[in-house]
VMD Tcl script that draws the C-alpha trace (Angstrom):
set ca {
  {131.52 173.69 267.96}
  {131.62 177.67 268.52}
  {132.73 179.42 271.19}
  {128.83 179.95 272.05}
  {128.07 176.80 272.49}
  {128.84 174.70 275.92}
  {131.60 172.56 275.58}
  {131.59 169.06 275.15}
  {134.84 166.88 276.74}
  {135.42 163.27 277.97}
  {136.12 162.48 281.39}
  {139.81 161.85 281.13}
  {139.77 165.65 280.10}
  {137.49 166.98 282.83}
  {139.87 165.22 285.66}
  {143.09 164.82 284.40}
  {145.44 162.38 286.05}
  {142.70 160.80 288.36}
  {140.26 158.35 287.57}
  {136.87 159.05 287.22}
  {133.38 157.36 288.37}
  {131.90 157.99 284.70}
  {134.82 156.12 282.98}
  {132.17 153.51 282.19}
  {133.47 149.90 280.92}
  {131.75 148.66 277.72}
  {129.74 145.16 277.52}
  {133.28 142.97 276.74}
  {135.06 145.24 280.26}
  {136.74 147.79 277.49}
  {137.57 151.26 279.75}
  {135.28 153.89 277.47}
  {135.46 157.42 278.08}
  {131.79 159.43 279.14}
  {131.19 162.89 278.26}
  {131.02 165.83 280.07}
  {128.47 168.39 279.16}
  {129.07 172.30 280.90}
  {125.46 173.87 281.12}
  {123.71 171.31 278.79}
  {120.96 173.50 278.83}
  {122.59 175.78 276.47}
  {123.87 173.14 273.91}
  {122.59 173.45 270.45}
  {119.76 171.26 269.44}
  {122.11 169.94 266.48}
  {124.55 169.63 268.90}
  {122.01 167.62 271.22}
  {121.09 165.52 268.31}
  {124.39 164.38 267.51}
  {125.72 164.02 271.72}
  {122.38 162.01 272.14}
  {123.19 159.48 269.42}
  {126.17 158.80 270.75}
  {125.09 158.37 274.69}
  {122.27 156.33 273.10}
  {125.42 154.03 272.04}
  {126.92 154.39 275.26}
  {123.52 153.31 277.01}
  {123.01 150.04 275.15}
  {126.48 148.86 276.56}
  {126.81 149.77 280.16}
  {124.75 147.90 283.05}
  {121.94 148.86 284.40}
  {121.90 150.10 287.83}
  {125.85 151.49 287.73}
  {126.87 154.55 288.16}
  {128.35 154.71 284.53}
  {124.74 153.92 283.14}
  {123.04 156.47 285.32}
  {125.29 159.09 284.76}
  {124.69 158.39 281.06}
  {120.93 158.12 281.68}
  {120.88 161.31 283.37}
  {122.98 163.33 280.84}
  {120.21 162.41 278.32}
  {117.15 164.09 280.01}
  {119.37 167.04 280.58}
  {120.52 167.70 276.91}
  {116.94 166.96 276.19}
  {114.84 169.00 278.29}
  {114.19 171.39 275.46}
  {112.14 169.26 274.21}
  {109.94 169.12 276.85}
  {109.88 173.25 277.23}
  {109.15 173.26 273.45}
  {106.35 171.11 273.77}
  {104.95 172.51 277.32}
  {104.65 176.10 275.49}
  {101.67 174.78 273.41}
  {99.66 174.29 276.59}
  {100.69 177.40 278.39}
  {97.34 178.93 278.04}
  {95.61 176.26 280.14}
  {96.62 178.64 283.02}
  {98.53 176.39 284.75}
  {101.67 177.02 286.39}
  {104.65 176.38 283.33}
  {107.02 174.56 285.71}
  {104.65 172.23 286.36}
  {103.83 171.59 283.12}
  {107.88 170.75 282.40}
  {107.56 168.26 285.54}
  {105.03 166.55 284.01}
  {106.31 166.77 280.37}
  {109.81 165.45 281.89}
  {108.34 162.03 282.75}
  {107.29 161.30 279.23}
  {110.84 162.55 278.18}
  {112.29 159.82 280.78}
  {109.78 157.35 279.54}
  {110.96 158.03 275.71}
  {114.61 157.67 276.99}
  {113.82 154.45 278.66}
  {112.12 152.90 274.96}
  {113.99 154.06 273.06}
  {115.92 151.78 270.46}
  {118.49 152.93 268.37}
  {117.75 149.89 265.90}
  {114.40 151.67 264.82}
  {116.33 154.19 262.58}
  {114.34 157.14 263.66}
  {115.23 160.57 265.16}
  {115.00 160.75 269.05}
  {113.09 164.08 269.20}
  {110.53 162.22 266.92}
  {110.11 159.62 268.71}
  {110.43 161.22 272.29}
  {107.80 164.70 271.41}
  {104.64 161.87 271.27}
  {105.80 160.66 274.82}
  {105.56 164.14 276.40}
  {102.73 165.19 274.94}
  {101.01 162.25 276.15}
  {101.77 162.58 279.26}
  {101.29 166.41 279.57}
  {97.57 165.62 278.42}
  {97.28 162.92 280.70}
  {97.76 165.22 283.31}
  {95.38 167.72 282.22}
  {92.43 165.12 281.64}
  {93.02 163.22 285.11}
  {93.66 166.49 287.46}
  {92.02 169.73 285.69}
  {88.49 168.37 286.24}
  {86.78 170.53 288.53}
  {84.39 168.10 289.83}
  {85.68 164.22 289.30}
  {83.94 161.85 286.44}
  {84.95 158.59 285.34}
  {87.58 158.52 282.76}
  {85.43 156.65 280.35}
  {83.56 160.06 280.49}
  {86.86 162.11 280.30}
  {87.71 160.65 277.17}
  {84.36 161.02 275.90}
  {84.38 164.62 276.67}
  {87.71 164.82 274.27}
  {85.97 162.85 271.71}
  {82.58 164.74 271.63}
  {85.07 168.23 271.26}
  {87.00 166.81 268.03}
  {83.69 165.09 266.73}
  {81.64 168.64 267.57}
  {84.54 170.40 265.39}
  {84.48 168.06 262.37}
  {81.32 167.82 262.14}
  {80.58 171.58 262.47}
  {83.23 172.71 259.58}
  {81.51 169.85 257.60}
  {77.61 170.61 258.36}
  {77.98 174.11 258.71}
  {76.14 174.12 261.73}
  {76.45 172.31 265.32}
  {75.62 168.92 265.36}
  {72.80 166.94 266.50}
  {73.14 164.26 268.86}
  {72.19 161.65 266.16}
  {74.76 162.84 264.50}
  {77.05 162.60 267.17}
  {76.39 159.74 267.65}
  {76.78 158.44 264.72}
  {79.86 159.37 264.14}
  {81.87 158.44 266.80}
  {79.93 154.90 266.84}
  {78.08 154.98 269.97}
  {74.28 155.48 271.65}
  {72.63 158.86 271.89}
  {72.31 157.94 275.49}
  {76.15 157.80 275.45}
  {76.39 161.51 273.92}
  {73.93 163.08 276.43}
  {76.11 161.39 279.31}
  {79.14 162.87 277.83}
  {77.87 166.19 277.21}
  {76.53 166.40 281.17}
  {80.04 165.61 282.33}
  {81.55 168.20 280.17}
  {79.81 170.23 282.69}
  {81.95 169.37 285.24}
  {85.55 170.16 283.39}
  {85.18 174.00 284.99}
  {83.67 175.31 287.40}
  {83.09 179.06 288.79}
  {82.89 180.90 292.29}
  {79.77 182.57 293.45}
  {81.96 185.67 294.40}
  {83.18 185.70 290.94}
  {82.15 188.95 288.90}
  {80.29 189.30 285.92}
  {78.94 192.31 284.27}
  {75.29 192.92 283.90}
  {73.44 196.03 282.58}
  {73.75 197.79 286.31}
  {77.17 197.02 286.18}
  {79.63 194.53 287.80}
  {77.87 192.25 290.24}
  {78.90 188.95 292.06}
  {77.51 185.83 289.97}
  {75.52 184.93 293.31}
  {73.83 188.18 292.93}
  {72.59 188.11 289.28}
  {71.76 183.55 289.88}
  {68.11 182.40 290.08}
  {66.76 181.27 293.39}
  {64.83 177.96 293.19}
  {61.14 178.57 292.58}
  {59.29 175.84 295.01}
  {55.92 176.53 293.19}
  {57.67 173.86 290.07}
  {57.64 171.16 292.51}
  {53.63 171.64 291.92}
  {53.68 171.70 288.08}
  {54.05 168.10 288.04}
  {51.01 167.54 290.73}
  {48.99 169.66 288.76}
  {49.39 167.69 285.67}
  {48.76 164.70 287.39}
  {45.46 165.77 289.49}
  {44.09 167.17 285.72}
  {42.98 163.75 285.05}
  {41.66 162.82 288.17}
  {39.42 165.54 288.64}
  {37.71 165.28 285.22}
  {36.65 161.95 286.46}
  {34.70 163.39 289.44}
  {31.09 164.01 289.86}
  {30.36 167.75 288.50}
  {28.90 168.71 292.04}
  {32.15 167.45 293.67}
  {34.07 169.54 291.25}
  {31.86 172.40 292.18}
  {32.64 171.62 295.67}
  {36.21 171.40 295.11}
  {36.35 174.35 293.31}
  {34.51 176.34 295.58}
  {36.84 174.87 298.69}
  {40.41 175.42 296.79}
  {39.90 177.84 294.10}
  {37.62 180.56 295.95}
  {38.62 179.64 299.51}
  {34.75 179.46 300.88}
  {34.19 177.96 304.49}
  {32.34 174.52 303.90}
  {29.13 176.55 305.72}
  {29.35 178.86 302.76}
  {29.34 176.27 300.30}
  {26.48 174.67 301.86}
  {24.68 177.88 301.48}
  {25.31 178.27 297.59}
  {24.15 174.55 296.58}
  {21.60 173.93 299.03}
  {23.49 171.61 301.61}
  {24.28 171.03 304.90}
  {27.65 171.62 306.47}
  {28.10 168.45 307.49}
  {27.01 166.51 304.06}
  {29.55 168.71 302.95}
  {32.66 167.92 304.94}
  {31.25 164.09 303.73}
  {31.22 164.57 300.01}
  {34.49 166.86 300.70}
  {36.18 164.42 302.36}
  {35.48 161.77 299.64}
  {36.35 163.06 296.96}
  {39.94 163.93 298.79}
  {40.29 160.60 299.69}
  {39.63 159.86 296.13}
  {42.31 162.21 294.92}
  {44.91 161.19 297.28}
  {44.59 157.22 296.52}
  {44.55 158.25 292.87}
  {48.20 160.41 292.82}
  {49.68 157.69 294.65}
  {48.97 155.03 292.22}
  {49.87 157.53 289.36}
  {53.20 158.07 291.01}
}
mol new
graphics top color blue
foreach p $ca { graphics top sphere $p radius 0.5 }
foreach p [lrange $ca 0 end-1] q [lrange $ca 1 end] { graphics top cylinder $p $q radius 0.2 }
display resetview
């Protein structure tokens, strides 16, 4: 090991002449020496490698729960965080605050630690890099969500972005729901669901600014105000029918009432009626109206 790199010694060597807590005692009560690592953020990752085989060896022997086996435990996740920092750095533009990101990334690396077996004949860092991504994405899916959604919906938000790629480098276009939802094996109903949630992954202030052609302007500045005239649209195309199925004079009258705003003395005038058999037929045919939209509804 180089001069560079921090140095690796056994307990007996760290406190010399005194017995140590980390002295740990093997399965059959042999005395085995522990290793001390100075700064084992600095050690080599070949180094690492090689120091986390043999603590892995050292793990499998002591008990659970001592001091030996914790010290051993421990010693692991700290030759190994740079794992975790190499895998956080792939998700440093989610804005999020890096350290955090390590936090979270350090549980899967304890989690990995805590599996692992030695027996499998596979690399630690291969084994341990699926453990903290997983949990570094967990994190992101179950806390980033601006406004909350089932997780059934989270993960369908996922799926819908992978399917919406593949399928786009495939079709050469974006792909239709159908399509959708044919791929990833589920209703259309299903896809529309998923693609509303999506809405709620991010949201954005009112205060926040945007650029228009005057310039910068606040988002609640350049927003459309709710236009309480579309709440008739749908009366309107309900009433159609109805009124074709009056009497033409009490169309007339209608119109005449509604449409050009006459007094029912006026209208009287113009077809040769009284006020009052006016107000009658009026009054009817409202009536009419009225019972009709609320059985339509």
């Amino acid at each position: 090991m180089t001069s560079a790199t921090p140095t690796v010694t056994t307990t007996e060597e760290a406190v010399t002449g005194e017995p140590s807590v980390f002295e740990g005692r093997g399965a059959d009560g042999a005395s085995q020496k522990l290793p001390v690592v100075d700064e084992p953020e600095k050690l080599a990752p070949e180094d690492a490698r090689e120091l986390s085989k043999s603590l892995f060896d050292r793990l499998a022997v002591l008990e659970e729960g001592t001091h030996e086996y914790q010290y051993v435990r421990n010693t692991l996740i700290e030759i190994n965080l740079t794992l975790v920092r190499y895998s956080a750095r792939r998700f440093r533009s989610r804005g999020d605050d890096m350290e955090d990101i390590v936090q979270v990334g350090t549980i899967g690396l304890i989690k990995a630690i805590d599996r692992f077996d030695l027996s499998r004949e596979v690399e630690f860092t291969t084994f341990a890099i699926p453990y903290v991504v997983g949990e570094i994405k967990r994190f992101f899916r179950d806390t980033t969500w601006d406004v909350r959604v089932p997780r059934r919906l989270q993960e369908m938000r996922m799926d819908l972005a992978r399917a919406n790629d593949k399928l786009t480098s495939k079709l050469g276009r974006s792909p239709r729901v159908s399509e959708l939802a044919e791929h990833l094996g589920v209703s259309e109903e299903e896809i529309v669901e998923g693609q509303v949630a999506a809405n709620g992954y991010n949201s954005s202030s009112l205060d926040a600014t945007v650029n228009d052609e005057e310039g910068e302007a606040s988002l609640a500045d350049v927003l459309g105000e709710r236009d309480e005239a579309m709440d008739l649209v749908e009366d309107f195309q309900a009433l159609k029918p109805l009124l074709a199925e009056l009497s033409e004079r009490d169309r007339k009258i209608i119109e005449l009432r509604f449409g050009e705003e006459l007094t029912q003395a006026q209208i009287g005038e113009q077809l040769g009626l009284s006020q009052m058999h006016v107000s009658r037929l009026l009054s009817r045919a409202l009536t009419g109206l009225r019972a009709g939209m609320l059985t339509s509804s």
